[in-house]
C-alpha positions as CSV (number, residue, x, y, z in Angstrom):
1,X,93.3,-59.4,-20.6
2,X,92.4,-56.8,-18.1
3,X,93.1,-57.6,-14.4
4,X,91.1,-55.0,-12.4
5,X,91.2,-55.1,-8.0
6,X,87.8,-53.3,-8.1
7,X,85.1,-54.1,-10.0
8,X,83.4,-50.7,-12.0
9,X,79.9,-49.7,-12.0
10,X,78.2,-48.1,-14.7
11,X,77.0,-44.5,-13.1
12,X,76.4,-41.6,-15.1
13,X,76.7,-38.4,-13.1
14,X,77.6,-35.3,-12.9
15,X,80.8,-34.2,-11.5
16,X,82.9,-30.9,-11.3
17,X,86.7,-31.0,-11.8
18,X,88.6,-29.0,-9.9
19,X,92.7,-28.2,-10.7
20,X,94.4,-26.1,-8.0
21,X,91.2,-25.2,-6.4
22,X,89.7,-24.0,-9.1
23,X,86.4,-25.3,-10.8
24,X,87.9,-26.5,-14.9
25,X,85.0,-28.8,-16.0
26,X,81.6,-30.3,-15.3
27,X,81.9,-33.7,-16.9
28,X,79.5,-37.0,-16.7
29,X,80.9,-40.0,-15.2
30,X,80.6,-43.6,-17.1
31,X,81.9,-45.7,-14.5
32,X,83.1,-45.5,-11.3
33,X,85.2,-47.8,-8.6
34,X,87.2,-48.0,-5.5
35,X,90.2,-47.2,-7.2
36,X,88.9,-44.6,-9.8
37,X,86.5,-43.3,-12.7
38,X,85.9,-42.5,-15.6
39,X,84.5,-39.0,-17.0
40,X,83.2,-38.1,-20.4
41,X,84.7,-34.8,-21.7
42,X,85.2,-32.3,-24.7
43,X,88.7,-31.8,-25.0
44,X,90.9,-33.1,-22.2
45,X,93.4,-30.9,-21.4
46,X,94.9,-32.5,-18.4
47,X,98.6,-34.8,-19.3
48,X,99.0,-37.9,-17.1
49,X,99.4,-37.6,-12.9
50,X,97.7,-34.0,-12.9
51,X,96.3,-33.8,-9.8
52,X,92.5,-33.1,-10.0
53,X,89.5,-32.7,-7.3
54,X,86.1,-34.4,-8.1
55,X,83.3,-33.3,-6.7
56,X,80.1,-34.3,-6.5
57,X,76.8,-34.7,-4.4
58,X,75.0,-38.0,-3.3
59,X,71.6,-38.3,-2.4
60,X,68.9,-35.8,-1.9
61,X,66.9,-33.2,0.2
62,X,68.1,-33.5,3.8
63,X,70.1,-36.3,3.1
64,X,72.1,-34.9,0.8
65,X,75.8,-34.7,1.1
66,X,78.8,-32.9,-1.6
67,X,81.4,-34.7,-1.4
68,X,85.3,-34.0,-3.3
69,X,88.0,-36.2,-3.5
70,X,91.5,-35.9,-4.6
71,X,92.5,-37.9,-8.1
72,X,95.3,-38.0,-10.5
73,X,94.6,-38.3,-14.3
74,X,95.6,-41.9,-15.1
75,X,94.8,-41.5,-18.8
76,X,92.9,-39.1,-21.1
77,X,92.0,-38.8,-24.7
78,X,89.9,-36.5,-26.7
79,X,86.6,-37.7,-25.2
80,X,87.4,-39.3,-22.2
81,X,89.6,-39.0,-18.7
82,X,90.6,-41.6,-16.4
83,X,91.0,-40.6,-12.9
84,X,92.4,-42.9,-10.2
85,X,91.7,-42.6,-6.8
86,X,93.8,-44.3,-3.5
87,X,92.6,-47.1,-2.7
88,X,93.4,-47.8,0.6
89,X,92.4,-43.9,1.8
90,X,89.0,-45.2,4.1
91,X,87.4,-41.7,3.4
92,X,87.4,-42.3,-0.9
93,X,86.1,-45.9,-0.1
94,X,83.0,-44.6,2.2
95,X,82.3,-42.3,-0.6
96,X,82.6,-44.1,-3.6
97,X,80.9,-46.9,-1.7
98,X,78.0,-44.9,-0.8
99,X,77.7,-43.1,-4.4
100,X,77.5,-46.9,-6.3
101,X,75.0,-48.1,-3.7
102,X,73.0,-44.7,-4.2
103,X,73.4,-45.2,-7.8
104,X,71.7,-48.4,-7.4
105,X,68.5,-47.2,-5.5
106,X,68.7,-43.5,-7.5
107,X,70.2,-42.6,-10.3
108,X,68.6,-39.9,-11.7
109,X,68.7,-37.6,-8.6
110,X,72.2,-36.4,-8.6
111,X,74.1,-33.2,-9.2
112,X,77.0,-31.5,-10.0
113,X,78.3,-29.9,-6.4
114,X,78.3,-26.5,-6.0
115,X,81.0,-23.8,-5.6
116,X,80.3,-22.9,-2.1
117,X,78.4,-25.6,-0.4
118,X,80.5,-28.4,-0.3
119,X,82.4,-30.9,2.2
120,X,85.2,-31.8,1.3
121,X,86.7,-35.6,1.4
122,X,90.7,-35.8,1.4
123,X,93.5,-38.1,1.7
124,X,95.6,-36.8,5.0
């Protein structure tokens, strides 16, 4: 049986990897949590504890904000990567937590972030 600290919420969005700065994949998400998500892919190249960037944007127009947080790869098959997150860093918890609760009002509205327009979330 599977003992989890955070519960995960089924969100599918889009989300750009980054490794080493460097945009490697726009992926869809399948759940997310405090502690980490999980991201569809085509071929995961990424072994275990590779430091990645997600970002992503939540909500829209005026209100929208791009956010990127530091991950490590925590597992990863052919289809899928698992990306954990710190949970105890307040700045990934504000942001997760306001991505599931946007997720709940509106899912459909989101979008991978943008090269150049982007604030960026990470742990000190």
């Amino acid at each position: 049986m599977e003992h989890r600290h955070s519960p995960r919420t089924p969100i599918a969005l889009d989300v750009l990897l980054y490794h080493h700065d460097v945009p490697v994949a726009l992926c869809k998400t399948k759940n997310v949590s405090i502690s980490g998500m999980l991201v569809a892919t085509e071929a995961s190249r990424f072994p275990l504890h590779t430091p990645l960037d997600v970002g992503f944007t939540v909500g829209t127009g005026d209100r929208a904000k791009h956010v990127r947080l530091h991950a490590l790869v925590s597992r990863a098959s052919s289809s899928v990567l698992a990306l954990s997150f710190d949970p105890f860093d307040s700045q990934i918890r504000d942001a997760i937590g306001e991505l599931v609760e946007a997720g709940r009002q509106q899912r459909s509205r989101w979008k991978a972030v943008g090269l150049d327009d982007r604030v960026t979330l990470r742990a000190g």
